[in-house]
Backbone bond lengths (Angstrom), bond angles and torsions (degrees), N, CA, C in turn:
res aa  C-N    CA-C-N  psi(-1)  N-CA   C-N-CA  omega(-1)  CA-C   N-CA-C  phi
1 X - - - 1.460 - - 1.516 110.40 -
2 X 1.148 120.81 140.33 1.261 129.71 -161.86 2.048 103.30 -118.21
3 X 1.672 93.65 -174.51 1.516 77.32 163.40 1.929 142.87 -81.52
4 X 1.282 139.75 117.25 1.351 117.85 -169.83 0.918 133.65 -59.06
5 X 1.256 121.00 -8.12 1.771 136.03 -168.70 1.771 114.53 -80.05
6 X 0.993 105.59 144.54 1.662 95.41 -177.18 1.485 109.73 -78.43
7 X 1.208 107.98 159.41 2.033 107.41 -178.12 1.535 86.89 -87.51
8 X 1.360 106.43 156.61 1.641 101.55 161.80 1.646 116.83 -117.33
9 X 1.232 108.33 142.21 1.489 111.64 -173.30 1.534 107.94 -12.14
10 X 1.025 117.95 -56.12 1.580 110.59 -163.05 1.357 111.00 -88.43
11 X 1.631 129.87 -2.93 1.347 125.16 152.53 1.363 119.54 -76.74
12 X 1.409 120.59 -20.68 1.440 118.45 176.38 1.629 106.16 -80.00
13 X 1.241 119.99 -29.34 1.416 107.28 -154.54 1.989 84.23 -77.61
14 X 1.348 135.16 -48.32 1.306 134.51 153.74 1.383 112.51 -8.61
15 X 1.140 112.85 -91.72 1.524 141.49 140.31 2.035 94.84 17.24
16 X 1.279 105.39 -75.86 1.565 121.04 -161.02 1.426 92.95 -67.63
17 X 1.108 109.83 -54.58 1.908 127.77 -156.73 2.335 79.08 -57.70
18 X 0.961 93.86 -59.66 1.777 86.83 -160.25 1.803 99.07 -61.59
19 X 1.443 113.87 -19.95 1.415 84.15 -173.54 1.550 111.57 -90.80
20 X 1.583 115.30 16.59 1.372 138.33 -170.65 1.611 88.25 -63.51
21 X 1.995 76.28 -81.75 1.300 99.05 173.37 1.769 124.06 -25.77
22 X 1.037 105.56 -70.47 2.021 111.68 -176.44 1.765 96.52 -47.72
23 X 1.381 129.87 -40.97 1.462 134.79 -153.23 1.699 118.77 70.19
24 X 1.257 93.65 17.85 1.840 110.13 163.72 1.519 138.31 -99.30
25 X 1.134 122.75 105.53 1.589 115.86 -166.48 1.800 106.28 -101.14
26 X 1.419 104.52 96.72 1.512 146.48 144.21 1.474 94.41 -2.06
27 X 1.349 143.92 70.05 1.654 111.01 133.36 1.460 124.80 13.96
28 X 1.933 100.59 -86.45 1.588 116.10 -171.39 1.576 97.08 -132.86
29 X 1.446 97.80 115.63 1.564 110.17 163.89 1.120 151.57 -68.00
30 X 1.880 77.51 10.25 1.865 104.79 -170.75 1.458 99.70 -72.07
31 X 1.848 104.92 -47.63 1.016 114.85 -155.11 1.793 104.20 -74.49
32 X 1.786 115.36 -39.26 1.780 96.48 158.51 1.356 131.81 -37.43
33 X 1.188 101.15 -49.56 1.805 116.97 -171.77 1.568 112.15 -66.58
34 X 1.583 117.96 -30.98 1.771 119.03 142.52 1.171 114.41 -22.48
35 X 1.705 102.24 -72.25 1.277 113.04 -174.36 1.528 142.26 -50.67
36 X 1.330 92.56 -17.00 1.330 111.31 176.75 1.576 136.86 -116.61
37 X 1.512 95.64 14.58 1.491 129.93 170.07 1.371 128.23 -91.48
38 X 1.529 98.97 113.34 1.628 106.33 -159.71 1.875 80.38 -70.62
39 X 1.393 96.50 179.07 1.748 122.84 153.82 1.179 117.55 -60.39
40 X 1.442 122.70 -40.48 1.426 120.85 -159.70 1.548 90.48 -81.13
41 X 1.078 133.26 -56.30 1.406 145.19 -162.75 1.354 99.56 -65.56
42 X 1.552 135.81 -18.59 1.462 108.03 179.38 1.745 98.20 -106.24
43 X 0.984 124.56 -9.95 1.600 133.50 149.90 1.444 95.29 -38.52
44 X 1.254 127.25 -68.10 1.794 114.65 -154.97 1.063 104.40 -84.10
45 X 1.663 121.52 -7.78 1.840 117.78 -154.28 1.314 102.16 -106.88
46 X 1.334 154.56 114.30 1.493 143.90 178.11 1.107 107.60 -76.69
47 X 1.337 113.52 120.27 1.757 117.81 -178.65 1.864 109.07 107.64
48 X 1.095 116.92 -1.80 1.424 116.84 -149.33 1.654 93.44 -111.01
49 X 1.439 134.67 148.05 1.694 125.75 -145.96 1.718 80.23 -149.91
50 X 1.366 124.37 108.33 1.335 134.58 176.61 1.425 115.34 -64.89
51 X 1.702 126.34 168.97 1.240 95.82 -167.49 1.558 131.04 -116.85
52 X 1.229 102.26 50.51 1.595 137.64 -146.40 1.615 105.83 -74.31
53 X 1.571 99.13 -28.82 1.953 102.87 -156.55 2.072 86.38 -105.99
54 X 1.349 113.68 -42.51 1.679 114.66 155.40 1.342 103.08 -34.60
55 X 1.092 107.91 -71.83 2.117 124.07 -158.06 1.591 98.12 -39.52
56 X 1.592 96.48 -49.03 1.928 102.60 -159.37 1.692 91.47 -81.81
57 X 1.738 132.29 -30.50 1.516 90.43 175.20 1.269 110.63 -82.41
58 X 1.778 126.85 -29.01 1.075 118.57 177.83 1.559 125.42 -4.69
59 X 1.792 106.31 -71.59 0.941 133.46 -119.63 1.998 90.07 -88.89
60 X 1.582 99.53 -30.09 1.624 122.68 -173.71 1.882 83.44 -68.30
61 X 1.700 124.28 -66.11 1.431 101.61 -164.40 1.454 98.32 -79.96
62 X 1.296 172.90 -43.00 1.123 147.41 -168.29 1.532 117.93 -53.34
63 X 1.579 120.83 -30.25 1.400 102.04 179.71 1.533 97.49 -92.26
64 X 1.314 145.96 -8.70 1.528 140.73 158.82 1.472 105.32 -41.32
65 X 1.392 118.45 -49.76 1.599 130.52 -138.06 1.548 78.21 -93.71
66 X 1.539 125.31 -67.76 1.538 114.63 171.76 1.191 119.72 -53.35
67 X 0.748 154.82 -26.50 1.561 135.26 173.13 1.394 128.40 -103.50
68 X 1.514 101.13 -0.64 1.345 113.39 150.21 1.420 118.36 -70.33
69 X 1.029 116.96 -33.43 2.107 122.51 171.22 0.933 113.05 -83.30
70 X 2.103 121.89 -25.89 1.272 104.97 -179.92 1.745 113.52 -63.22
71 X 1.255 105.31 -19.15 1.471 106.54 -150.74 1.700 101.60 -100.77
72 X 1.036 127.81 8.01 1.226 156.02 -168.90 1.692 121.05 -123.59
73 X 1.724 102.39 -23.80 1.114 116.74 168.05 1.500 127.56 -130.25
74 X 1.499 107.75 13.18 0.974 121.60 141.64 1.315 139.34 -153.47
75 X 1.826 111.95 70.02 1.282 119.30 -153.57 1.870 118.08 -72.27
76 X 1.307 98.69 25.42 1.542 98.81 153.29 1.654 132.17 -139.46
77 X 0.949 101.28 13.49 1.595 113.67 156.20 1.464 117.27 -93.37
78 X 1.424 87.63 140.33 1.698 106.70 -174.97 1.233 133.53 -79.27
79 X 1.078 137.53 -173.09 1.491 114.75 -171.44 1.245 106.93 -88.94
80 X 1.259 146.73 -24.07 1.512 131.80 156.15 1.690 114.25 -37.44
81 X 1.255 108.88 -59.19 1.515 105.69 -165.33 1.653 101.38 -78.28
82 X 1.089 119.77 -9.55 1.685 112.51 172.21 1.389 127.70 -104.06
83 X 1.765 114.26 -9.58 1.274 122.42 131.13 1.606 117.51 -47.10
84 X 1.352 112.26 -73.31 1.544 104.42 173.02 1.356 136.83 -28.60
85 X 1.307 108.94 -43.59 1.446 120.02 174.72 1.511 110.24 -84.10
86 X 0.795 110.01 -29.77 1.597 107.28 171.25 1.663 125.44 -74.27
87 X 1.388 101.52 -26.69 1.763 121.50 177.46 1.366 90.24 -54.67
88 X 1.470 117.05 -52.40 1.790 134.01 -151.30 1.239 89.45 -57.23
89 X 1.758 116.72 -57.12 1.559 114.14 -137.89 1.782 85.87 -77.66
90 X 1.176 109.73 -62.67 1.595 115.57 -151.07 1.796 105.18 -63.86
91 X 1.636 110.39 12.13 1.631 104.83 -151.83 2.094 87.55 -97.09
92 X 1.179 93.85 148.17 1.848 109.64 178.12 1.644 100.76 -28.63
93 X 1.230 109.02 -58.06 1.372 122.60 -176.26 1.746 118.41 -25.78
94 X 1.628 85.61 -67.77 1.688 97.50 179.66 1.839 107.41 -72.91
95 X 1.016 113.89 -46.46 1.553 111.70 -165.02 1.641 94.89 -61.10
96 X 1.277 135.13 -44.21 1.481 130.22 -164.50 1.833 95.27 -73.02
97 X 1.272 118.73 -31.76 1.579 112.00 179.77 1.657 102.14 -72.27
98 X 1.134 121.86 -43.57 1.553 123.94 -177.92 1.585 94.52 -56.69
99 X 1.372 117.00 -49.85 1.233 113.95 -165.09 1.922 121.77 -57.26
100 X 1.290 87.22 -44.85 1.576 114.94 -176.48 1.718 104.98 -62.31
101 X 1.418 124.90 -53.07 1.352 127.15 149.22 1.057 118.96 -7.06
102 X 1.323 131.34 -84.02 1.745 123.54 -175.62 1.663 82.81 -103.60
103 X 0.985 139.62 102.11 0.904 162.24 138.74 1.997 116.15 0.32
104 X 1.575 81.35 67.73 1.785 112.82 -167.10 1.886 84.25 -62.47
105 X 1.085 137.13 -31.25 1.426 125.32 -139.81 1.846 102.00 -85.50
106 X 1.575 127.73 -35.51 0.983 126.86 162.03 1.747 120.35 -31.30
107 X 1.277 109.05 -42.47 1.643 117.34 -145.93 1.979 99.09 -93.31
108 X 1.355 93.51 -17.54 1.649 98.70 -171.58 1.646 95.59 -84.40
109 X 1.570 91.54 145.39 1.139 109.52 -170.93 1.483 112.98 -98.62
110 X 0.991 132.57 133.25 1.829 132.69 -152.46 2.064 108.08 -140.82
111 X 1.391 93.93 144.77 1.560 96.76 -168.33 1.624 85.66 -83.62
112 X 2.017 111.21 -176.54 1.207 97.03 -153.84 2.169 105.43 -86.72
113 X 1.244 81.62 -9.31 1.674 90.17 -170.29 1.242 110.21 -94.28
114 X 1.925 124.72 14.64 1.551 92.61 -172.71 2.000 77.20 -137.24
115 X 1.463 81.99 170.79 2.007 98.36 -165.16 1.548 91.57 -137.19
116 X 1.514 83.99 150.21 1.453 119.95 -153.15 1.696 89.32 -74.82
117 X 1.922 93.57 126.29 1.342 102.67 167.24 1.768 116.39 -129.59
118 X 1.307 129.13 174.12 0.943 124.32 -176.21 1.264 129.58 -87.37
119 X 1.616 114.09 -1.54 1.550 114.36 136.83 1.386 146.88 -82.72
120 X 1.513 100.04 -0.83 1.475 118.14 147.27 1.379 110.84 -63.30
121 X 0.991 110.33 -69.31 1.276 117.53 -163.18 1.924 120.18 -40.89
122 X 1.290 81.11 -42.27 2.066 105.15 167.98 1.367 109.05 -65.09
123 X 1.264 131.84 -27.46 1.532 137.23 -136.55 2.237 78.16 -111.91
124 X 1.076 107.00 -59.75 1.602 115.54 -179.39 1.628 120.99 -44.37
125 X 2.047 90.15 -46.37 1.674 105.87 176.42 1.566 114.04 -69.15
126 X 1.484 113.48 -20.55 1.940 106.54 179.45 1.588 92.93 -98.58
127 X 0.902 119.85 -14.75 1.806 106.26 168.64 1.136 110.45 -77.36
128 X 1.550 120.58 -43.52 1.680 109.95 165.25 1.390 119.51 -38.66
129 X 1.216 109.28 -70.19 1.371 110.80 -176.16 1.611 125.79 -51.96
130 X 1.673 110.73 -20.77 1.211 133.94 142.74 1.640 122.62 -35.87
131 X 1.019 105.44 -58.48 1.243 127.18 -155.16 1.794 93.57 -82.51
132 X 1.326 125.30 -66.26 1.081 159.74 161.87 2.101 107.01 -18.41
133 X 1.295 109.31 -26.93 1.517 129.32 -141.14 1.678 80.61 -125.64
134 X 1.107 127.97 -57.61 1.882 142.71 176.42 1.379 105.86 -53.41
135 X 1.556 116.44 -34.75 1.510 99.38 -138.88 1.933 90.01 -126.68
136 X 1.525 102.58 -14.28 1.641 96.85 172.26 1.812 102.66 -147.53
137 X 1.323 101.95 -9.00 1.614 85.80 -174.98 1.516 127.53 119.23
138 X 0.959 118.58 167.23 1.664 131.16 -170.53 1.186 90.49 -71.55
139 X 1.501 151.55 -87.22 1.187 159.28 -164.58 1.697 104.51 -24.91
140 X 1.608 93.37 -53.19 1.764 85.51 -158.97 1.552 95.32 -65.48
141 X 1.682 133.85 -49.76 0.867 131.06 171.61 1.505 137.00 -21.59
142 X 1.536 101.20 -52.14 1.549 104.23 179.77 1.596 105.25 -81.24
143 X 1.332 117.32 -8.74 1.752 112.75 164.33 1.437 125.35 -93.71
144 X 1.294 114.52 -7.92 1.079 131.36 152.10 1.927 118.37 -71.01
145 X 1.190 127.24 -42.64 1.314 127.32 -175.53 1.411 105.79 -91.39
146 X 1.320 125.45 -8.70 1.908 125.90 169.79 1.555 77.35 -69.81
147 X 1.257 116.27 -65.41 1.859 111.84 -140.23 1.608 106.38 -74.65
148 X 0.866 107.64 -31.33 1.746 103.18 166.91 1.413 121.31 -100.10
149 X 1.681 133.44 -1.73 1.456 119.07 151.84 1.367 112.94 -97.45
150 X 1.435 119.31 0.02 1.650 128.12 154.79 1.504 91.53 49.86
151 X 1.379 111.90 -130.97 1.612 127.26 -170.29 1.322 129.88 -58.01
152 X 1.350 106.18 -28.62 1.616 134.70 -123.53 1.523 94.82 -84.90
153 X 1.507 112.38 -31.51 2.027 98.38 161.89 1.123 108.80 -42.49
154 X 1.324 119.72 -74.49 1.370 133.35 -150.02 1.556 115.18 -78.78
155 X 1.635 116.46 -18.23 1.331 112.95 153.77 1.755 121.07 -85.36
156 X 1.618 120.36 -1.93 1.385 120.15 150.02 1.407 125.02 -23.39
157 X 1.577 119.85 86.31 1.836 116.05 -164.17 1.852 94.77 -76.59
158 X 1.455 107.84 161.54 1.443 105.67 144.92 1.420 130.74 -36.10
159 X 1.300 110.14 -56.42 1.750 106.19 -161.75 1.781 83.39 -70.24
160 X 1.255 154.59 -36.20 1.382 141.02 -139.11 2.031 87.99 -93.21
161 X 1.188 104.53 -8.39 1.492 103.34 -174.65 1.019 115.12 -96.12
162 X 1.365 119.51 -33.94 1.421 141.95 175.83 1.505 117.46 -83.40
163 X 1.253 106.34 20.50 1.911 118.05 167.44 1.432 94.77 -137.98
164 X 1.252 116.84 18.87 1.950 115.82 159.17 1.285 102.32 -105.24
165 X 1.783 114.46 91.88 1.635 138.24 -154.21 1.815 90.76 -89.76
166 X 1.036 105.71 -15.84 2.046 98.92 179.36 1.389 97.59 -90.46
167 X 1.416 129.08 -49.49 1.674 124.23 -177.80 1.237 109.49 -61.82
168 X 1.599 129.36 -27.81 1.121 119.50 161.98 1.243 127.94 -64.15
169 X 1.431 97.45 -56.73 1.504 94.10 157.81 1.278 155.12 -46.71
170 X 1.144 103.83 -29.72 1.636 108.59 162.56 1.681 123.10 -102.78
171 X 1.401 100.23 -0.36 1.315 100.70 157.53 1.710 116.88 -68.60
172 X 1.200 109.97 -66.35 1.417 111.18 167.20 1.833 121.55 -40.01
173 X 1.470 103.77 -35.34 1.491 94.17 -164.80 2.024 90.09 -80.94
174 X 0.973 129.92 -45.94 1.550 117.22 166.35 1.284 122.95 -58.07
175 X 1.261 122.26 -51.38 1.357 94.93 165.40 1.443 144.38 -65.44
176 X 1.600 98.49 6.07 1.386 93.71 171.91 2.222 99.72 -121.24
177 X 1.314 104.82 36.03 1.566 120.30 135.97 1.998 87.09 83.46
178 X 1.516 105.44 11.60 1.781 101.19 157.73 1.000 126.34 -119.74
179 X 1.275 112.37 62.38 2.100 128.08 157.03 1.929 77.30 52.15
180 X 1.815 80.23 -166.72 1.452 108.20 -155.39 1.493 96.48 -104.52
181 X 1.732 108.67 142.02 1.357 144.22 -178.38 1.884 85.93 -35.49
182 X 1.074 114.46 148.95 2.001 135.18 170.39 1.650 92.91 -109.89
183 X 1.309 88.44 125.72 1.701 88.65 165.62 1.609 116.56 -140.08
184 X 1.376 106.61 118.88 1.672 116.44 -171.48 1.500 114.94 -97.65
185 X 1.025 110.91 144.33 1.593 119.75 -176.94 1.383 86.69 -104.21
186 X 1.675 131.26 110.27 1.098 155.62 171.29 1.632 120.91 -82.59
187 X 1.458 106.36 -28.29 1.621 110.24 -175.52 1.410 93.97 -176.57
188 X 2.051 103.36 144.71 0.891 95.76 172.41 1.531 103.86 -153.05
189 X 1.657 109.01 104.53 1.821 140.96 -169.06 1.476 101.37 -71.33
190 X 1.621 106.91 137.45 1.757 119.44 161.63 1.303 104.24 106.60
191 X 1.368 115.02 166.29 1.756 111.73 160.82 1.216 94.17 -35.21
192 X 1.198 69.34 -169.77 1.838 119.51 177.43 1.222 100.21 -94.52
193 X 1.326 133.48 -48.75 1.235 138.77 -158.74 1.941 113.62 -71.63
194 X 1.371 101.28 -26.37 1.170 129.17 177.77 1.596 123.88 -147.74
195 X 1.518 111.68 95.66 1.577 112.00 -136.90 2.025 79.81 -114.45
196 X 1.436 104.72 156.03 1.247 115.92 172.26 1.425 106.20 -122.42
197 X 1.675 118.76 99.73 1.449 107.40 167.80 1.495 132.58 -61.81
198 X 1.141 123.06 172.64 1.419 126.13 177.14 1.547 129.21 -146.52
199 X 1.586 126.64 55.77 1.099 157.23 -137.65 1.668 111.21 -99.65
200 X 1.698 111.72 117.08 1.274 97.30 154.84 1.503 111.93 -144.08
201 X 1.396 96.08 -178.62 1.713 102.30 -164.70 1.252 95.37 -129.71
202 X 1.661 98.16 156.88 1.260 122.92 -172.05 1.647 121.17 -151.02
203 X 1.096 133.95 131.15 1.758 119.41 -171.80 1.821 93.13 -121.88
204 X 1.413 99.33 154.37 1.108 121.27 -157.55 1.405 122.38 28.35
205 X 1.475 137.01 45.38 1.175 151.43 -152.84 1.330 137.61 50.52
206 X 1.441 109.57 15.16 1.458 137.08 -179.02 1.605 114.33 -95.10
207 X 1.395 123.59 74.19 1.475 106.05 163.90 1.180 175.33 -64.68
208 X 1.107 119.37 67.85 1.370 137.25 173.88 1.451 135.04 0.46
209 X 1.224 136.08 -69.94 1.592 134.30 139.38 0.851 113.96 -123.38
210 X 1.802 110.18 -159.18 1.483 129.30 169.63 1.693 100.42 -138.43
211 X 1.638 81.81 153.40 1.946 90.71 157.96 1.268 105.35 -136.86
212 X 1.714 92.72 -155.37 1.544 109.04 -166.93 1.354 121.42 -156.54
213 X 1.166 140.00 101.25 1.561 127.57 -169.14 1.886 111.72 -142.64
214 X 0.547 100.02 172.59 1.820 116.94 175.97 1.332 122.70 -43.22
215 X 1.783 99.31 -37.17 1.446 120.80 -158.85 1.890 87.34 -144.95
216 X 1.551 106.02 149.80 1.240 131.21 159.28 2.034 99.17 -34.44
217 X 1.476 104.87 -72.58 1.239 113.89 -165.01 1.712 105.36 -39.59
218 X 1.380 110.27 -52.19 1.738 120.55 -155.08 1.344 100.16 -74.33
219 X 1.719 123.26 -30.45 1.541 131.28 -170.76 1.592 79.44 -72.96
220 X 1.344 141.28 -78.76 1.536 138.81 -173.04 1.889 99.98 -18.09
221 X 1.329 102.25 -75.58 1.280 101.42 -164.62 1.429 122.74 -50.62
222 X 1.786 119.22 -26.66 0.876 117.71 -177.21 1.708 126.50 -73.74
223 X 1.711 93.93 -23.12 1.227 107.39 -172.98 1.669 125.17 -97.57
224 X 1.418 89.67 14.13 1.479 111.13 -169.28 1.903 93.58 -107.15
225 X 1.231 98.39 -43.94 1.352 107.05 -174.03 1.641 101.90 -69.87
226 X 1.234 141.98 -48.27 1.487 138.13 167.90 1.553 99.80 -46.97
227 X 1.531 118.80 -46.30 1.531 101.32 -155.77 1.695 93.21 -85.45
228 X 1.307 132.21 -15.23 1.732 117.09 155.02 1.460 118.24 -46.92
229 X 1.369 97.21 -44.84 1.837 101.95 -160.43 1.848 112.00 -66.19
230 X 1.618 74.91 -39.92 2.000 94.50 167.92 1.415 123.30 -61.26
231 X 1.229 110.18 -45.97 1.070 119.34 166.26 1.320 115.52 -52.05
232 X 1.060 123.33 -100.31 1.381 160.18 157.16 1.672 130.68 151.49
233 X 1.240 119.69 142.88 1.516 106.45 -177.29 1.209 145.72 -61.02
234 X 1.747 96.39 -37.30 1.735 106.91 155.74 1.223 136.63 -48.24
235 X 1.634 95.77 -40.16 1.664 118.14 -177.91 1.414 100.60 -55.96
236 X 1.778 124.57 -47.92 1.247 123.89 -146.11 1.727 93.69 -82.55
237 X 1.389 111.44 -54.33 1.310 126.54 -166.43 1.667 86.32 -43.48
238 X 1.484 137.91 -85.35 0.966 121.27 -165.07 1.158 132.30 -55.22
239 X 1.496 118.14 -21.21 1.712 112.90 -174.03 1.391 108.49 -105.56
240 X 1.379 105.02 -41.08 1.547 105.97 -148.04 1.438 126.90 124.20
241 X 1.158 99.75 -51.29 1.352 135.45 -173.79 1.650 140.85 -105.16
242 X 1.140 134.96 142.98 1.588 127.53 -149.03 1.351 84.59 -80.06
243 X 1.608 115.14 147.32 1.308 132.18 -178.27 1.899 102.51 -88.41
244 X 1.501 108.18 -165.04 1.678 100.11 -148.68 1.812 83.10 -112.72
245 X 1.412 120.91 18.28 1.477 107.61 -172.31 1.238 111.56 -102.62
């Protein structure tokens, strides 16, 4: 199900102009214009379908489509270092800069009280690719994510890898032979429209910290990054495992 509302001439020609921009030609532009529908805006709009259920498959084929190239484009790194690089590409950070590039922020559709932020903007770009995956397919998708992550694997620096506090983190917690970090969404403060997560992690049922961010994703990162600091890095690098301090 798509949106019911009619586009009006001058949202489609928008509509056209962005899929210029992407280099994708839309079947049904209903289903872009999903994509580009905040929450707040289908709250005021009757008929109008936000782009929340896009966002969540988005988000499943964009890291398929990335880490299908990572592994293809870099067939000798291991899965630690191609998790890492992949945290980078698929992380809010990069998708809101891709986004900001052709200038994704015009086309999103916004309720009247809330302003354009750059986890919108991320949240719009995995519904595209959502949307993108619905409306033509896997193919167009993975030619769509060469042409807009362009370089940006292979310009992935160390230090930009080494502030992805969950790949660290669960690098250490496997290599020291206890599966991957658990992470619970414990509380979650503010509208809806503007939600405050409240996230912590724990490995082998032992929890370690909490965070807090804008988005599910950023509360992860934050709380991954306390349970490094808690931890400590030396400790991990050598054992594996959280030290006794």
């Amino acid at each position: 199900m798509i949106d019911s509302y009619s586009l009006s001439p001058k949202r489609v020609k928008e509509l056209e102009q962005l899929c210029q921009k992407l280099g994708v030609l839309f079947g049904r532009l209903a289903v872009l214009n999903e994509a580009l529908t905040h929450s707040s805006f289908a709250a005021e709009t009757p008929g109008a379908r936000d782009y929340e259920r896009l966002e969540f498959f988005g988000d499943s084929v964009l890291r398929f489509v990335v880490s299908e190239y990572l592994l293809e484009r870099f067939p000798d790194y291991d899965e630690g270092q191609l998790t890492s690089i992949r945290s980078v590409l698929v992380s809010d950070k990069t998708l809101a800069e891709i986004a900001q590039d052709f200038g994704l922020s015009k086309y999103i559709l916004l309720g009247r009280q809330v302003q354009m932020r750059p986890s919108i903007m991320a949240r719009s770009m995995e519904a595209i690719f959502g949307a993108v995956y619905n409306d033509l397919g896997l193919f167009e998708v993975q030619n769509l994510v060469l042409r807009l992550f362009g370089s940006r694997a292979t310009d992935v620096d160390k230090d930009e890898a080494k502030d992805n506090y969950k790949a660290q983190l669960q690098e250490y917690s496997q290599g020291g032979g206890q599966g991957v970090p658990v992470y619970t969404v414990d509380k979650i403060d503010g509208p809806p429209h503007e939600p405050t997560f409240s996230v912590s992690v724990s490995i082998e049922g032992n929890t370690l910290a909490s965070g807090s961010g804008s988005t599910k994703k950023a509360a992860e990162q934050m709380a991954a990054k306390a349970a490094v600091e808690k931890i400590g890095v030396s400790a991990l690098k050598k054992s594996g495992r959280p030290s006794d301090r």
